[in-house]
C-alpha positions as CSV (number, residue, x, y, z in Angstrom):
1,X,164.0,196.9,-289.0
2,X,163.9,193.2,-289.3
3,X,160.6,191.5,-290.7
4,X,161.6,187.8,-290.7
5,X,164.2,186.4,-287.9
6,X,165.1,182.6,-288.2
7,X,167.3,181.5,-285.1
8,X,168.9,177.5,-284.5
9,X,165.9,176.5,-286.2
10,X,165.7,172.6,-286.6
11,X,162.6,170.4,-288.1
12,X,162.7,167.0,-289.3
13,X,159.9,164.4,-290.6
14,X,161.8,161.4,-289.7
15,X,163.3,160.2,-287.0
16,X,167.1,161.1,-286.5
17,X,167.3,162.7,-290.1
18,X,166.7,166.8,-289.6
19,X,165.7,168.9,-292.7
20,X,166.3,171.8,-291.2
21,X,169.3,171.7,-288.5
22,X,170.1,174.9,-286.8
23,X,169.3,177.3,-289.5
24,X,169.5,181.0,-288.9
25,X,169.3,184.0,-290.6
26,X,167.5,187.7,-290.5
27,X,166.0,189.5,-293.3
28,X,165.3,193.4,-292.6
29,X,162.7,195.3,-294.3
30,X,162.6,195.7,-298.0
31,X,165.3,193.2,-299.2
32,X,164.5,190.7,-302.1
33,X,166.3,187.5,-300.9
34,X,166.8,184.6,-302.6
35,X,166.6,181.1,-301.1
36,X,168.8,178.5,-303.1
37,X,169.8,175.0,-302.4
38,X,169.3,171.9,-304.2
39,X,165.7,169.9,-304.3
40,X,164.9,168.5,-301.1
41,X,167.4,170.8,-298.9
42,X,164.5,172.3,-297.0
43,X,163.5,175.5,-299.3
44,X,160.1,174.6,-299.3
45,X,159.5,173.2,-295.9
46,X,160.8,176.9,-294.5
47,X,158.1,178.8,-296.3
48,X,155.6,177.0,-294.8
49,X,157.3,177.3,-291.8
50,X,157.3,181.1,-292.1
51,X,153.5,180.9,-292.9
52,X,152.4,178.9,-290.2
53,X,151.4,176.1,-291.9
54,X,154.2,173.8,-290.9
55,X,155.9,173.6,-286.9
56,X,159.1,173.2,-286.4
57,X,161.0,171.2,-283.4
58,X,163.3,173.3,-282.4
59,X,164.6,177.3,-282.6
60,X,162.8,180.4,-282.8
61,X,160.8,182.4,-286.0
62,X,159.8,185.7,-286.1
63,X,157.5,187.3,-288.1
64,X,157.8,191.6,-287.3
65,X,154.5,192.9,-285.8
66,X,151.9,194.2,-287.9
67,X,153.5,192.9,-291.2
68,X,151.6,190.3,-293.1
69,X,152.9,187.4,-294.6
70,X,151.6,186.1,-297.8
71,X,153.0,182.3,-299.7
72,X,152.2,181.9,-303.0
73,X,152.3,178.2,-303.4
74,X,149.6,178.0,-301.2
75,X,146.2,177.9,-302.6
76,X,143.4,178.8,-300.4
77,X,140.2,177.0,-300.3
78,X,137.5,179.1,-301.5
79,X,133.9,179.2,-301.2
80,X,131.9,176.7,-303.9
81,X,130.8,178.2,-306.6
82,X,133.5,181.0,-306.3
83,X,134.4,183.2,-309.8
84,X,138.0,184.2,-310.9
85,X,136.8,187.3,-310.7
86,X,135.6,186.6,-306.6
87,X,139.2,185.2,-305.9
88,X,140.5,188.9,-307.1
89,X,138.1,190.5,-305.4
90,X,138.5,188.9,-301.8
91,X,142.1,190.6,-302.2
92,X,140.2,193.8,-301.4
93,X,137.7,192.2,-298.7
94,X,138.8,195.3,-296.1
95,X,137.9,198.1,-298.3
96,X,134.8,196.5,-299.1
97,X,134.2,196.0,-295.7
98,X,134.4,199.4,-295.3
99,X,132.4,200.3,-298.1
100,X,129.6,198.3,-296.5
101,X,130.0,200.0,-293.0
102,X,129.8,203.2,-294.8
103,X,127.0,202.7,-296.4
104,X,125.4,201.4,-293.4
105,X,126.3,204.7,-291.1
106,X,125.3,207.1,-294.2
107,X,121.4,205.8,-293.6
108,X,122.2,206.0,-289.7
109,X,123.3,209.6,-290.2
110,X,120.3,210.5,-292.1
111,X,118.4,209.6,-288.9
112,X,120.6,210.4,-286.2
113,X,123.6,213.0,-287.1
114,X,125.7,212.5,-283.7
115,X,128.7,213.0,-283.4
116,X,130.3,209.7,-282.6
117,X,128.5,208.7,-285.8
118,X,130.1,212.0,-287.6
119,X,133.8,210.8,-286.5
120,X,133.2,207.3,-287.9
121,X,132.0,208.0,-291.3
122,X,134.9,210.6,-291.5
123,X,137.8,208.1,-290.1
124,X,136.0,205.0,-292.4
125,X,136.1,207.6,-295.5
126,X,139.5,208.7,-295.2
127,X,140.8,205.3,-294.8
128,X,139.0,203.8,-297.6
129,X,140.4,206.5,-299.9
130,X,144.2,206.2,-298.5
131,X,143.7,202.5,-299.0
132,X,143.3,203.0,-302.5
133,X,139.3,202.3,-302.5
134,X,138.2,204.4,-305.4
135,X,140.9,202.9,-307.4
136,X,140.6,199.4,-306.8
137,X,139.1,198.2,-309.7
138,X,141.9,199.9,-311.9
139,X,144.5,197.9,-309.9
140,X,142.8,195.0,-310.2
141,X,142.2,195.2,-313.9
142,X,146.1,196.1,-314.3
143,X,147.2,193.4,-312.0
144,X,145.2,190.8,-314.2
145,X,146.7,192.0,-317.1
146,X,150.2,191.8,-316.1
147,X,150.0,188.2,-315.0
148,X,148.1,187.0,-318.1
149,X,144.7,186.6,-316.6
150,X,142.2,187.3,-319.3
151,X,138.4,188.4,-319.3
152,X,137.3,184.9,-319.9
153,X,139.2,183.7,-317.6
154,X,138.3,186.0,-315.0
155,X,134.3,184.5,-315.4
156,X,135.6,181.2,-314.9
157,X,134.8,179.2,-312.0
158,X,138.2,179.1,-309.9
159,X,138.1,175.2,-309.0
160,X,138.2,174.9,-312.9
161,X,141.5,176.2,-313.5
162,X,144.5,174.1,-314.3
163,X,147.3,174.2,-311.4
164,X,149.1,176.8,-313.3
165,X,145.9,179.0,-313.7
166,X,145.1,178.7,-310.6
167,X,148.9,179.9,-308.8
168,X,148.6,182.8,-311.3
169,X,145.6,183.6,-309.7
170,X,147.3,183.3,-306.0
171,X,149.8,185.8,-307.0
172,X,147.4,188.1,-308.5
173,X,145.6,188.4,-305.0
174,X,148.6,188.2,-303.1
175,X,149.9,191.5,-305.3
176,X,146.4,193.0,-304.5
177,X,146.2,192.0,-300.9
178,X,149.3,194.6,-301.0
179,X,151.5,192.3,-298.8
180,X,153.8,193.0,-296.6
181,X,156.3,190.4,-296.5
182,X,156.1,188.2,-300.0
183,X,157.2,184.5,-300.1
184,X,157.6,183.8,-303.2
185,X,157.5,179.5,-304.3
186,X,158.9,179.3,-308.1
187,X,156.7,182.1,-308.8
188,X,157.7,181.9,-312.6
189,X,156.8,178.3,-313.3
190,X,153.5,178.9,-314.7
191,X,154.2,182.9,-316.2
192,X,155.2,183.0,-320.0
193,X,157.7,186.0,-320.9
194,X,155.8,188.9,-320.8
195,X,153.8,188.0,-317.4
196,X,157.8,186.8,-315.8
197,X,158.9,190.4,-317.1
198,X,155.7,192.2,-315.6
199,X,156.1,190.5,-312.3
200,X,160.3,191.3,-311.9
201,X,159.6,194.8,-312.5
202,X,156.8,194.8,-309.8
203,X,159.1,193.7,-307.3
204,X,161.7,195.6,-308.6
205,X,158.9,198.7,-307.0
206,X,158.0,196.7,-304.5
207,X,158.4,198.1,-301.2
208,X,157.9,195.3,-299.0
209,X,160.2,192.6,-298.1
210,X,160.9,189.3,-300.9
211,X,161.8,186.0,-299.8
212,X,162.1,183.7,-303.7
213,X,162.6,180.8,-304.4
214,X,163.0,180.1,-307.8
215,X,164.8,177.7,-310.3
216,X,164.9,181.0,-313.2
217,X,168.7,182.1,-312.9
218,X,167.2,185.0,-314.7
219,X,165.0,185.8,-312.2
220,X,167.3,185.4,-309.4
221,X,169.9,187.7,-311.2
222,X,167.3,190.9,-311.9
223,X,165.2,190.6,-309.0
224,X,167.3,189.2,-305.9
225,X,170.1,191.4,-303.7
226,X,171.2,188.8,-301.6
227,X,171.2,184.9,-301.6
228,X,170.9,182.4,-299.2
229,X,171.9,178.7,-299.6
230,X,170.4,176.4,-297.6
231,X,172.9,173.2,-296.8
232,X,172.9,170.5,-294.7
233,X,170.1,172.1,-292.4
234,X,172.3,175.7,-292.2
235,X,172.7,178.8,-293.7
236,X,175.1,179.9,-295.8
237,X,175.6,183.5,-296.9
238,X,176.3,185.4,-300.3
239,X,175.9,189.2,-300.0
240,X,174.2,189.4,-304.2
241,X,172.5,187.7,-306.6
242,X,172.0,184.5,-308.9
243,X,175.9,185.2,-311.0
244,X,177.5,186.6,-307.8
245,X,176.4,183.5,-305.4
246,X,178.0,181.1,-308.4
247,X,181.2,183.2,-308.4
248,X,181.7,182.9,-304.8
249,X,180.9,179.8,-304.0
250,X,183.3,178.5,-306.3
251,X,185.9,180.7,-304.7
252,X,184.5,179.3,-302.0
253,X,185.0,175.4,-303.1
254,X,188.5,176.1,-304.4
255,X,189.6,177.9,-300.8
256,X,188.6,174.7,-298.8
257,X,190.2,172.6,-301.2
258,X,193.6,174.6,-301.3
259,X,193.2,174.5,-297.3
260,X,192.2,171.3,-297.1
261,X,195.1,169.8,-299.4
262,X,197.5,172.2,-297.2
263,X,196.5,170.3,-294.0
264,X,196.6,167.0,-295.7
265,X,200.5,167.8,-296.8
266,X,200.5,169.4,-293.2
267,X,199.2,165.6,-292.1
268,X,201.8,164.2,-294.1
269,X,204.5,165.5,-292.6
270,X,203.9,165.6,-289.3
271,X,203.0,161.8,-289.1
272,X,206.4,161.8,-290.3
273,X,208.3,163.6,-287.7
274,X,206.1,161.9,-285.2
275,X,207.2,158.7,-286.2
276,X,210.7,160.0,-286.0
277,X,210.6,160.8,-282.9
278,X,209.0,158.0,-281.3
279,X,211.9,155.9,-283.0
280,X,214.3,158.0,-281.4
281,X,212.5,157.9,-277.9
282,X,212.6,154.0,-278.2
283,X,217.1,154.8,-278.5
284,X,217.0,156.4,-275.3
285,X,215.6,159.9,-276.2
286,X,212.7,159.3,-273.4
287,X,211.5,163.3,-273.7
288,X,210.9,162.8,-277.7
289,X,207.4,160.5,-276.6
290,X,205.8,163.5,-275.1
291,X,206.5,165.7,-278.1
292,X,205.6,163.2,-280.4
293,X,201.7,162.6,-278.7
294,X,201.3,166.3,-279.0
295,X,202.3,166.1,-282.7
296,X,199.7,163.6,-282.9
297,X,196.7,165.3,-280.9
298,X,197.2,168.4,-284.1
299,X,197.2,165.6,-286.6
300,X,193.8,164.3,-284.7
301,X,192.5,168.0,-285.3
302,X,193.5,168.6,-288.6
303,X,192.0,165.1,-289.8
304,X,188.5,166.1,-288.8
305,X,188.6,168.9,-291.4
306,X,186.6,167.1,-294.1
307,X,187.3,167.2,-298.3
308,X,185.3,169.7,-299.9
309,X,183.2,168.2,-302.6
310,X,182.2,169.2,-305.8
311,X,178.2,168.9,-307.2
312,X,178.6,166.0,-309.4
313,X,178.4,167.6,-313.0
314,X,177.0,165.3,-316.1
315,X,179.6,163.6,-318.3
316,X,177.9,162.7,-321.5
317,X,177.6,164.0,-324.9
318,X,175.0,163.2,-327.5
319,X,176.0,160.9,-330.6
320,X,176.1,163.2,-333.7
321,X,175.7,162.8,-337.1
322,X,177.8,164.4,-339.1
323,X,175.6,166.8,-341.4
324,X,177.2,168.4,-344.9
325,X,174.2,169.6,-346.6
326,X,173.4,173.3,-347.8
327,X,169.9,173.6,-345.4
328,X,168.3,171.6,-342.4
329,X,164.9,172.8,-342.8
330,X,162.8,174.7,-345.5
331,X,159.8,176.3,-344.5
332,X,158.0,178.4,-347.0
333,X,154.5,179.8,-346.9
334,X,153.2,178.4,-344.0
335,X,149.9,179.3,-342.3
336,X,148.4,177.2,-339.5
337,X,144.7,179.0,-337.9
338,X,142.2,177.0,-335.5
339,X,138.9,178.3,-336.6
340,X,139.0,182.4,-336.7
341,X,142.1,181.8,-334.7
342,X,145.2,182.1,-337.1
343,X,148.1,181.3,-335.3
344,X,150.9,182.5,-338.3
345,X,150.7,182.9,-342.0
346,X,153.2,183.1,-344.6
347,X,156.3,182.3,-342.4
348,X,159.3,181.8,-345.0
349,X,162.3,180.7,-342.9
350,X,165.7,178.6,-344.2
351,X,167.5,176.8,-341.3
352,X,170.9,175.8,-342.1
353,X,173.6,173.1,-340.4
354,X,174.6,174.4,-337.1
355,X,172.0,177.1,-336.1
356,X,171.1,177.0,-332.6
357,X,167.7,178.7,-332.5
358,X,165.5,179.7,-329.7
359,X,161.5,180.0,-330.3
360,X,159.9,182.0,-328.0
361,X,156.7,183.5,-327.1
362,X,153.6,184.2,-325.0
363,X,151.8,181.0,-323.8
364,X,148.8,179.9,-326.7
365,X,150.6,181.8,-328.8
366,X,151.6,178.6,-331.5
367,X,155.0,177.4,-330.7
368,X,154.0,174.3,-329.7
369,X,152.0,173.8,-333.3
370,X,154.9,175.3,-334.9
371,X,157.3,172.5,-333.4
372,X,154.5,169.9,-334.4
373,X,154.7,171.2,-337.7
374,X,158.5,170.9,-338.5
375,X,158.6,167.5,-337.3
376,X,155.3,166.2,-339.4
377,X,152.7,165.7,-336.9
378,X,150.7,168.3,-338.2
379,X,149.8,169.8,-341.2
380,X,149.9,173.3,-342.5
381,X,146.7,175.0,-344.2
382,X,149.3,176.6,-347.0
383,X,152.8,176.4,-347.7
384,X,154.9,173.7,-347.0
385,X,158.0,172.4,-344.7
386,X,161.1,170.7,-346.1
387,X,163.8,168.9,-343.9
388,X,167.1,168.0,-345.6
389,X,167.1,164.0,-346.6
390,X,170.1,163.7,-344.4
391,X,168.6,165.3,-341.8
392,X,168.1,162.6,-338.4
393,X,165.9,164.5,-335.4
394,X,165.5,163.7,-332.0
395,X,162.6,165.6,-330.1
396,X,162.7,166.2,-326.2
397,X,158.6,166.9,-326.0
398,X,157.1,169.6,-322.7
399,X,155.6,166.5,-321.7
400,X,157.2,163.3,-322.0
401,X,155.6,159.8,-322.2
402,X,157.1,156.5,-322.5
403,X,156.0,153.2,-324.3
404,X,155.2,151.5,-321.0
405,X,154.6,153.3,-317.7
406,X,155.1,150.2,-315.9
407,X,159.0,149.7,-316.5
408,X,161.3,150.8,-314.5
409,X,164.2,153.4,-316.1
410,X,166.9,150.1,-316.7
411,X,164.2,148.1,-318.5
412,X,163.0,151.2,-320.3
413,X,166.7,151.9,-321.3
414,X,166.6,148.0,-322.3
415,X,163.5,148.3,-324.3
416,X,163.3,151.6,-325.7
417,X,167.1,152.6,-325.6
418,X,168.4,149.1,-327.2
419,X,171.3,149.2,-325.1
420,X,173.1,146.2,-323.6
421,X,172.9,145.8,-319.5
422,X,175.7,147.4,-318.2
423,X,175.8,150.5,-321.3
424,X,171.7,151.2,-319.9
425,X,173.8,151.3,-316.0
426,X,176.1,153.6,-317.2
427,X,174.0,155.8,-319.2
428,X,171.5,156.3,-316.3
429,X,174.1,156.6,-314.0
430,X,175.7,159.5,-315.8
431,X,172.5,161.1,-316.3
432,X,172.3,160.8,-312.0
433,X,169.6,157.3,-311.5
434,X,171.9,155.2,-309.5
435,X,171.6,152.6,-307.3
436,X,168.1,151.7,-306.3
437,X,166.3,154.7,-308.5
438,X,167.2,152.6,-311.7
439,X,164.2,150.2,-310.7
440,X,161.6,152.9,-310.2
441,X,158.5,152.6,-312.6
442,X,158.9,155.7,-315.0
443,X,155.4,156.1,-314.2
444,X,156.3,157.1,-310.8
445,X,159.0,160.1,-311.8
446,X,158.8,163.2,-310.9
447,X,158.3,166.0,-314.1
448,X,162.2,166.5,-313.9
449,X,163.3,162.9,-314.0
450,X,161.0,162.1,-316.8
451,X,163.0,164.7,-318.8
452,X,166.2,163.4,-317.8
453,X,166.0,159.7,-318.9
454,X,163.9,161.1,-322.1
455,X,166.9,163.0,-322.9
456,X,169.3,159.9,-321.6
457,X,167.6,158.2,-324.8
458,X,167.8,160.8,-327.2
459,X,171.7,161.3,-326.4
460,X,172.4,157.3,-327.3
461,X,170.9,158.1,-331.0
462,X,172.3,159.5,-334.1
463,X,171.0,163.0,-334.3
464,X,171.5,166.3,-336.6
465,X,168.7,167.9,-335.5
466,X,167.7,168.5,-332.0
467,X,164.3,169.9,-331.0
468,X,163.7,170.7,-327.2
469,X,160.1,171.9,-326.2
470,X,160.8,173.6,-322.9
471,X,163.4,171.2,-321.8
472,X,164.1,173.3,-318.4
473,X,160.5,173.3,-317.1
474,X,160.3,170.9,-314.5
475,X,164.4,170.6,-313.4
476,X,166.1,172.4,-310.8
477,X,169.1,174.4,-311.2
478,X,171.7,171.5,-311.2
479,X,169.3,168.9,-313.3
480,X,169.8,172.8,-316.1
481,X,173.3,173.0,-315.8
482,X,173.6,169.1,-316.0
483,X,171.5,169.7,-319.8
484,X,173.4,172.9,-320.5
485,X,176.9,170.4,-319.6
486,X,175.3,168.5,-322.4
487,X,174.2,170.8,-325.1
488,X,177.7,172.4,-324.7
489,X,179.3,170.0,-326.7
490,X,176.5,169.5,-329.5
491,X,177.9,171.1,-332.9
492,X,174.9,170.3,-334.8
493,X,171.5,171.9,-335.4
494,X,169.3,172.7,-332.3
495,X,166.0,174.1,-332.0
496,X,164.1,174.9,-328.8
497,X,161.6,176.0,-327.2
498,X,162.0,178.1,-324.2
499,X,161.0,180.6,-321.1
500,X,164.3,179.8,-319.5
501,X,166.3,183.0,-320.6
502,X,169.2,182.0,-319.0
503,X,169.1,179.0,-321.6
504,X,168.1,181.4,-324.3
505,X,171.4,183.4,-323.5
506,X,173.7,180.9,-323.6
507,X,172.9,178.9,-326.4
508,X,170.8,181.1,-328.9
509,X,172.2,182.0,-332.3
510,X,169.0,183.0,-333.6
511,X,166.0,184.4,-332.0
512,X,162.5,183.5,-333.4
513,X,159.8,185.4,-331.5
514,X,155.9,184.7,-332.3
515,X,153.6,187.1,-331.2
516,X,150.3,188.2,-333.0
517,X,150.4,185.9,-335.6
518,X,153.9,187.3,-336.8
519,X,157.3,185.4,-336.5
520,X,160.0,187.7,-336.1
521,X,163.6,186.3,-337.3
522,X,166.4,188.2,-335.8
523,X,169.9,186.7,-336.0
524,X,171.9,187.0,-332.7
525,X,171.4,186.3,-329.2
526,X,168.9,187.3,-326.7
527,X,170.2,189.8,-324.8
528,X,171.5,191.7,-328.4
529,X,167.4,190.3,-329.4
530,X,166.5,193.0,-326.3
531,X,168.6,195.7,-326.7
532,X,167.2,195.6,-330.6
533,X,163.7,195.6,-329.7
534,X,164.1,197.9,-327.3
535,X,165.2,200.1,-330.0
536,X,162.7,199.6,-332.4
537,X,160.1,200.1,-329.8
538,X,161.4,203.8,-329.4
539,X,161.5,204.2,-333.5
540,X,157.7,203.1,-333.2
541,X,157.2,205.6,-330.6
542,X,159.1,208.7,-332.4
543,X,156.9,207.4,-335.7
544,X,153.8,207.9,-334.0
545,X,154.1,211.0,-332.4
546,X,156.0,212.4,-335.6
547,X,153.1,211.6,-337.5
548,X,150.6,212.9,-334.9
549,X,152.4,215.9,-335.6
550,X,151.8,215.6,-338.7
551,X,148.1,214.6,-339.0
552,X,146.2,217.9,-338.1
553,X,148.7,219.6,-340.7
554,X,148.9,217.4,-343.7
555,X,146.1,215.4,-343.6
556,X,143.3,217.0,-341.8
557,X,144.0,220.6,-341.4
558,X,142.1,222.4,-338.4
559,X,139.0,224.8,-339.8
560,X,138.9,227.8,-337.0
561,X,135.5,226.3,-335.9
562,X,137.7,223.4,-334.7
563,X,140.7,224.9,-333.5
564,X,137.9,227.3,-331.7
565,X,135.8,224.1,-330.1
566,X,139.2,222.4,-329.0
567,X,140.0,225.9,-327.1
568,X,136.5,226.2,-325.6
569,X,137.2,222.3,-324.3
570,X,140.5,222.9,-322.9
571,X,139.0,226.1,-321.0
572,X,136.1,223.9,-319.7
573,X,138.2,221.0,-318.7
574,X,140.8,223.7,-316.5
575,X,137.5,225.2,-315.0
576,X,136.4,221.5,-313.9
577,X,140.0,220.4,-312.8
578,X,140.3,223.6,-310.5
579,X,136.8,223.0,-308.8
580,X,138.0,219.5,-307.8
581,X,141.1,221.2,-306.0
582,X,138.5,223.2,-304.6
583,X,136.3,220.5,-303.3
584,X,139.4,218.8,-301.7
585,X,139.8,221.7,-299.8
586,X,136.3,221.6,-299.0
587,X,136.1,218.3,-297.6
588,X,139.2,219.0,-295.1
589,X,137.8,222.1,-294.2
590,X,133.9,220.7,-293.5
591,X,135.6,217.2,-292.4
592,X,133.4,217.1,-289.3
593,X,129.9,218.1,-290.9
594,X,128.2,214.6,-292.6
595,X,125.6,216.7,-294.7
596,X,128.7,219.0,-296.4
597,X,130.6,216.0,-297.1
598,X,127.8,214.2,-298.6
599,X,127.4,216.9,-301.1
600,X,131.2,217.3,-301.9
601,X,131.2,214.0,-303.1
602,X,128.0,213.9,-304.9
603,X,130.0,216.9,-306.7
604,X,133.3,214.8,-307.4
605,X,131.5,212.3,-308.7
606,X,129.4,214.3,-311.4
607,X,132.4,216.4,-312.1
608,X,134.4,213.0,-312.9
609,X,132.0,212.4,-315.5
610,X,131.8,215.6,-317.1
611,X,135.7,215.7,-317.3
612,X,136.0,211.5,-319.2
613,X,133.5,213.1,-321.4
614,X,135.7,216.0,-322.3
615,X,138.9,214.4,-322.6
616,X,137.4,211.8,-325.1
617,X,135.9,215.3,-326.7
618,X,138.9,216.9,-327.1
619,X,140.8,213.6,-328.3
620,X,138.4,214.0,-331.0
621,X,139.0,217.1,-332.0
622,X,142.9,217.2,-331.5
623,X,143.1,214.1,-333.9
């Protein structure tokens, strides 16, 4: 079944220039699609398109019937005064709805037991409980979790939330909302790790249909089936994900360009015999003419074929400094806490020349302060931090600042830079500011750009020591592989910060994960980092249950009074747990009788008591 058709579908803002110009494509029920294409292609402008907030000029889009559509990069407009917690709620406005009506009809059926009244209530109750009512506020509770969306926040006024916070929430309620068809807008730009993993392996179960777009090549690789690229206003068509799509297209690339220097030689030689034969026509060979114009009607044809070209791929390297010392940084006993909050404590870590090291983490959980630390802009509450005397760094910070806003990116690379005219042109240039973009106020750039000519300066310095504090965030997939081009060829110490696991993977010799006020040092790259913890988690797992085993033997030996009670529990709780099979039965069987049904649940609802209470009593006692 398809959920989303897109045919000849064209939509432009300005005149003569279309966005969107004849784009087609179908996506059936339950694929996870990814939509790639470079910033400004149109990505964007389709979602909105799908959802109805945008109209299009031309073409046809349809939506299957019944399904509903949720965006996540819009954000509603809720009611003043509206809670976190109301935002998550309204995901479950229906049931509620329902809960309400129910209510309402049970005091109507105390007064008036018809049975139009009876067939309601029943419908309304079975409904609520297929819809997942009685369990809505576990879902919502493990929803919140996953996505990083804590108590506190939760009692926070929702206009009061950062953009970030406030997209997290989105997603949350879309999750809830239990959508049929997700459009997904750079869902991971505001997750940390653990909230990113949560969220692939939810679509990973997610039954529905997935339309991403996202600049995580991580993402894209576990999540995404199929991939389509968005150019020049059309479609074009990769049948798997993120690694495949780069594959092919390159096979792709290099097929045009072997047919397109084939017709070029083709060209060539033609013109050739062409001329040839128009010379010998002119001697007296009149018939040549004719077969010389139809030479040149094929060489007409084979002109309009057009060369393939490649992305334009950043050529520049940074300036190194040669470093021939024993260690790069010394950091030994370090502790850093805000108020009760201690973010680490006796880390004791040597760096040494040539480490490329990733830092990573959950967001608040100190990388930031640990960065801030190593270059000297704070100060640690114990311990100390050593850099080598040789040692020359260069920091690319998450959020980048210049001197004076005002400038434009050629005086800025005048000023700050201290580069000669036509060395700042060709330094922008390679870093992709050409023409008329050199004389925008940096004040003006986007998140990416600002990166860009930050790192344009840092590459014209003498550096050893590289620090990067989420250098991906705000770039699109080429403006990554333009950095990656970059880092590629630096042989010298680099240290970064990072949710951008496709980074992590191809650059990390050393993993440092912080997480609970522990830094954990583990020496090889990220997916060998995964595949370790992985295994320790299931040593953790065999140690705890071993020495469950264990406990009631060695340490606290069960008396026969306690052995007895756990017995007498276990035969109580099977008692309990049979009469609620029994009551199921019961309400199907007395389905149409509203006085029955109140009492079966009246039932369920003690017996559910009576059963938490149990459990947690023979937890107790098992211990």
């Amino acid at each position: 079944m398809i959920d989303v058709s897109v045919q000849n579908l064209v939509k432009s803002f300005e005149i003569g220039s279309n966005v969107l110009d004849g784009l087609s494509f179908t996506v059936t029920s339950g694929e996870r699609v990814g939509i790639l294409g470079p910033n400004g292609c149109g990505k964007t402008t389709l979602f909105r398109i799908l959802s109805g907030e945008y109209d299009y000029d031309e073409g046809e889009v349809m939506i299957a019937p019944g399904k509903r559509l949720g965006l996540i990069s819009q954000i509603p407009v809720y009611p003043e005064g509206w809670t976190v917690e109301d935002v998550l709620k309204d995901a479950h406005r229906r049931l509620y709805a329902i809960g309400d009506r129910l209510e309402d009809l049970a005091e109507q059926l105390e007064r008036d037991d018809s049975p139009a009244l009876l067939r309601e209530y029943d419908r309304l109750s079975e409904d609520f409980r297929r819809l997942g009512g009685y369990d809505m506020d576990v879902e919502r509770n493990r929803v919140a979790n996953g996505l990083d969306i804590p108590a506190a926040m939760r009692e926070q006024d929702f206009e009061t939330l950062s953009g970030g916070e406030k997209t997290r929430v989105n997603l949350a309620r879309l999750i809830l909302e239990d959508t049929d068809i997700l459009l997904l807008d750079e869902p991971t730009n505001h997750l940390d790790l653990h909230a990113t993993e949560w969220l692939e392996d939810y679509l990973l179960h997610f039954k529905g249909t997935v339309l991403a777009i996202s600049h995580d090549r991580w993402f894209l690789d576990k999540v995404v089936q199929r991939s389509i690229e968005i150019l020049d206003g059309k479609a074009e068509f990769y049948s798997g994900n993120y690694s495949f799509y780069v594959q092919e297209r390159q096979r792709r690339f290099d097929e045009k360009l072997k047919q397109y220097e084939k017709d070029q030689a083709k060209i060539e030689q033609l013109q050739r015999a062409a001329e040839q034969m128009h010379l010998w026509a002119f001697m007296g060979a009149d018939k040549l003419h004719k077969r010389a114009f139809s030479m040149e009607k094929r060489i007409e044809k084979l002109q309009q074929s057009e060369k393939p070209v490649e992305q334009r791929k950043m050529n520049v390297k940074f300036k190194q400094r040669g470093f021939e010392g024993d260690e790069v940084l010394v950091i030994d006993g370090v502790s850093k806490s805000f108020g009760p909050r201690t973010l680490f404590h006796d880390l004791c870590l040597t760096v040494a020349g040539g480490e490329r090291i990733a830092l990573i983490g959950d967001n608040g959980a100190g990388k930031s302060t640990l960065v801030k630390l190593i270059l000297g802009e704070e100060t640690p509450d114990s311990g100390y931090l050593q850099r080598g005397p040789a040692i020359r760094t260069a920091y690319l910070p998450q959020t980048v600042r210049f001197s004076d806003d005002a400038r434009n990116a050629y005086e800025t690379m005048l000023y700050d830079g201290r580069c000669q005219p036509q060395e700042a042109r060709d330094r922008l240039a390679a870093f992709g500011f050409r023409g008329e973009d050199v004389f925008t106020p940096v004040g003006a750039l986007s998140g990416g750009e600002r990166s860009r000519l930050c790192l344009c300066l840092l590459m014209g310095r003498d550096i050893n020591f590289l620090i990067l504090d989420e250098p991906t965030n705000h770039l699109d997939i080429a403006s990554r592989e333009w950095m990656e081009d970059a880092l590629s060829d630096y042989e010298q110490t680099l240290l970064f910060v990072s949710h951008d696991r496709w980074l992590i993977e191809k650059f990390a010799t050393r993993i440092w994960a912080l997480a609970d006020g522990v830094l954990t040092d583990y020496r090889g790259g990220y997916r060998d980092y995964l595949a370790w913890k992985e295994r320790q988690s299931v040593f953790q797992q065999n140690e705890k249950r071993e020495k469950q085993e264990k406990k009631p033997a060695d340490k606290r030996p069960k008396t026969p009074n306690t052995a007895k009670a756990a017995a007498k529990v276990e035969r109580e709780i099977a008692r309990l747990e049979a009469r609620q099979q029994e009551l199921d039965q019961e309400a199907e069987m007395y389905s149409a009788d509203y006085q029955k049904l109140m009492e079966i649940d009246a039932e369920r609802a003690s017996l559910d008591e009576q059963l938490l209470a149990l459990y947690e009593q023979w937890e107790e006692l098992n211990i």
